[in-house]
C-alpha positions as CSV (number, residue, x, y, z in Angstrom):
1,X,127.4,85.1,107.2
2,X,125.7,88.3,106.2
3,X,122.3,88.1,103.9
4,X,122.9,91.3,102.6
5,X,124.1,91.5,99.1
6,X,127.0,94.1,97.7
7,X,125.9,95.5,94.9
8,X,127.6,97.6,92.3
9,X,127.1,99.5,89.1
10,X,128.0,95.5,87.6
11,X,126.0,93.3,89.5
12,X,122.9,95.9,89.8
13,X,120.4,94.9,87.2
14,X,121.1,91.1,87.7
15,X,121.0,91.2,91.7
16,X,118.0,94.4,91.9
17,X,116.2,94.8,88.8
18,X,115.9,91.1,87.8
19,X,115.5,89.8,91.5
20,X,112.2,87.5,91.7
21,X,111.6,88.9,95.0
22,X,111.4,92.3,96.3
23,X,114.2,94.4,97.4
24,X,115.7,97.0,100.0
25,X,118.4,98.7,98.8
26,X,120.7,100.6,101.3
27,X,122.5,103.7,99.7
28,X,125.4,104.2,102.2
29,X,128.9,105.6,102.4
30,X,131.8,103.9,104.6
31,X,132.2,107.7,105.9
32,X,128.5,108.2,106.4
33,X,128.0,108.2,110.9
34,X,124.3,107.3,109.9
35,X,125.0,105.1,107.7
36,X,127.4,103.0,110.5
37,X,124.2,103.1,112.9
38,X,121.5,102.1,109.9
39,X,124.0,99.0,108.9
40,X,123.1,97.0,111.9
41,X,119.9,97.2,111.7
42,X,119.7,96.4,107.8
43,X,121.8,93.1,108.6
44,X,119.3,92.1,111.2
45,X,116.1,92.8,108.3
46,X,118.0,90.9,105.8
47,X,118.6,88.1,108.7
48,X,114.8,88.5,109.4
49,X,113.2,88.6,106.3
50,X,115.5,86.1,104.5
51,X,113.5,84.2,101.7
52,X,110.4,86.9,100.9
53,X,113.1,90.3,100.8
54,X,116.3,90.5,99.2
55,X,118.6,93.2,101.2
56,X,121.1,94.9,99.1
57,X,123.5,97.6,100.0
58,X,125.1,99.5,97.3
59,X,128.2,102.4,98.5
60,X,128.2,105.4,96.9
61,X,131.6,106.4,96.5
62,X,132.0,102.9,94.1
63,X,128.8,102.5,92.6
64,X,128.2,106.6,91.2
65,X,126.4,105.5,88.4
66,X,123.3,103.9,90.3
67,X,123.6,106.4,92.7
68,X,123.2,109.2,90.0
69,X,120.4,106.7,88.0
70,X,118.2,106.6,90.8
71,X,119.0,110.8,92.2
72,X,120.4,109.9,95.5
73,X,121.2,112.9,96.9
74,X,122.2,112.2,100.5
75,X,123.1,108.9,102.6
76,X,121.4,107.2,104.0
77,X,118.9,106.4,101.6
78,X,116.8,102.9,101.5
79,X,114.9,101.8,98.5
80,X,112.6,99.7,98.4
81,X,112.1,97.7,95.0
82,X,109.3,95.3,93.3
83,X,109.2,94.1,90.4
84,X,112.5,96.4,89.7
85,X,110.2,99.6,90.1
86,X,111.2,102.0,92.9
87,X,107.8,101.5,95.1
88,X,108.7,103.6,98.4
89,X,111.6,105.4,99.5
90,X,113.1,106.6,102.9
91,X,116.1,109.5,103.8
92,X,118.6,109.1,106.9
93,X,118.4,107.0,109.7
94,X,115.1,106.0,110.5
95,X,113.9,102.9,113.4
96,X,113.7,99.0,112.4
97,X,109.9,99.5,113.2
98,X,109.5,102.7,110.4
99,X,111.7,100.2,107.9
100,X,109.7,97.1,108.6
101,X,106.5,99.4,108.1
102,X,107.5,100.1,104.8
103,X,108.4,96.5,103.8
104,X,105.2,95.4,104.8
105,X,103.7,97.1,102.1
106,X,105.8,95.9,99.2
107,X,106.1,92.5,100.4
Protein backbone atom coordinates (compact mmCIF):
# COMPACT_ATOMS: atom_id res chain seq x y z
CA UNK A 1 0.00 0.00 0.00
CA UNK A 2 1.34 3.38 -1.03
CA UNK A 3 2.36 6.03 1.92
CA UNK A 4 1.91 8.80 -0.26
CA UNK A 5 -1.15 10.82 0.20
CA UNK A 6 -3.50 12.37 -2.81
CA UNK A 7 -4.15 15.55 -2.12
CA UNK A 8 -6.55 18.02 -3.60
CA UNK A 9 -7.69 21.56 -3.51
CA UNK A 10 -10.23 19.71 -0.51
CA UNK A 11 -8.12 17.80 1.48
CA UNK A 12 -4.97 20.39 1.19
CA UNK A 13 -5.05 22.39 4.30
CA UNK A 14 -6.14 19.42 6.56
CA UNK A 15 -3.53 16.79 4.99
CA UNK A 16 -0.46 19.79 4.29
CA UNK A 17 -1.01 22.77 6.19
CA UNK A 18 -2.25 21.20 9.42
CA UNK A 19 0.06 18.05 9.21
CA UNK A 20 2.08 17.65 12.64
CA UNK A 21 4.91 16.57 10.71
CA UNK A 22 6.66 17.86 7.87
CA UNK A 23 5.87 17.45 4.30
CA UNK A 24 6.99 16.80 0.65
CA UNK A 25 4.64 17.75 -1.73
CA UNK A 26 5.04 16.37 -5.39
CA UNK A 27 3.40 18.81 -8.04
CA UNK A 28 2.97 16.33 -11.00
CA UNK A 29 0.86 15.80 -14.05
CA UNK A 30 -0.39 12.14 -15.34
CA UNK A 31 1.10 13.58 -18.79
CA UNK A 32 4.28 14.84 -17.30
CA UNK A 33 7.47 11.96 -18.67
CA UNK A 34 9.35 13.50 -15.62
CA UNK A 35 6.91 13.34 -13.51
CA UNK A 36 6.36 9.18 -14.42
CA UNK A 37 10.26 8.82 -13.61
CA UNK A 38 10.11 11.22 -10.22
CA UNK A 39 6.92 8.99 -8.90
CA UNK A 40 8.95 6.03 -8.13
CA UNK A 41 11.31 7.45 -6.34
CA UNK A 42 8.77 9.70 -4.19
CA UNK A 43 6.94 6.25 -3.28
CA UNK A 44 10.21 4.84 -2.10
CA UNK A 45 10.85 8.38 0.24
CA UNK A 46 7.44 8.17 1.58
CA UNK A 47 8.19 4.20 2.19
CA UNK A 48 11.54 5.33 3.72
CA UNK A 49 10.73 8.09 5.74
CA UNK A 50 7.34 6.89 7.01
CA UNK A 51 6.56 8.34 10.59
CA UNK A 52 9.02 11.66 10.60
CA UNK A 53 7.78 12.93 6.63
CA UNK A 54 4.43 12.99 5.33
CA UNK A 55 4.64 12.48 1.29
CA UNK A 56 1.92 14.08 -0.61
CA UNK A 57 1.34 14.28 -4.25
CA UNK A 58 -1.05 16.78 -5.51
CA UNK A 59 -1.88 16.62 -9.81
CA UNK A 60 -2.19 19.65 -11.44
CA UNK A 61 -4.70 19.25 -13.93
CA UNK A 62 -7.34 18.51 -10.68
CA UNK A 63 -6.00 20.49 -8.06
CA UNK A 64 -5.50 24.26 -10.17
CA UNK A 65 -6.18 26.11 -7.30
CA UNK A 66 -3.07 24.98 -5.00
CA UNK A 67 -1.17 24.79 -7.97
CA UNK A 68 -1.87 28.62 -8.77
CA UNK A 69 -1.64 29.40 -4.60
CA UNK A 70 1.66 28.24 -4.29
CA UNK A 71 3.03 29.61 -8.39
CA UNK A 72 3.78 26.33 -9.78
CA UNK A 73 4.84 27.03 -12.97
CA UNK A 74 6.19 23.75 -14.40
CA UNK A 75 6.07 19.91 -13.28
CA UNK A 76 7.78 18.47 -11.58
CA UNK A 77 7.89 20.48 -8.69
CA UNK A 78 8.57 19.16 -4.90
CA UNK A 79 7.86 21.18 -1.93
CA UNK A 80 8.93 20.74 0.97
CA UNK A 81 6.72 21.95 4.00
CA UNK A 82 7.13 22.59 8.00
CA UNK A 83 5.01 23.87 10.03
CA UNK A 84 2.71 24.56 6.78
CA UNK A 85 5.50 27.20 5.51
CA UNK A 86 7.02 26.45 2.17
CA UNK A 87 10.89 25.91 3.61
CA UNK A 88 12.76 24.72 0.31
CA UNK A 89 11.74 23.94 -3.09
CA UNK A 90 13.05 21.91 -6.13
CA UNK A 91 12.15 22.01 -10.24
CA UNK A 92 12.08 18.79 -12.58
CA UNK A 93 13.52 15.58 -11.98
CA UNK A 94 16.22 15.60 -9.67
CA UNK A 95 18.13 12.14 -7.85
CA UNK A 96 16.71 10.40 -4.49
CA UNK A 97 20.21 11.58 -3.03
CA UNK A 98 19.45 15.62 -4.05
CA UNK A 99 15.74 14.96 -2.52
CA UNK A 100 16.80 13.23 0.63
CA UNK A 101 19.49 16.21 0.91
CA UNK A 102 16.86 18.57 1.09
CA UNK A 103 14.65 16.53 3.61
CA UNK A 104 17.37 16.42 5.93
CA UNK A 105 17.22 19.88 6.45
CA UNK A 106 13.58 20.31 7.24
CA UNK A 107 13.28 17.20 9.18
Amino acid sequence: MSKVVHVTDDTFRSEVMESDRPVLVDFSASWCGPCRQLAPVVEALAEAYDGRLKVAKVDVEESQGTAMRYGILSVPTLLFLKRGVVADQLMGYVPRQTIEERIAKVL
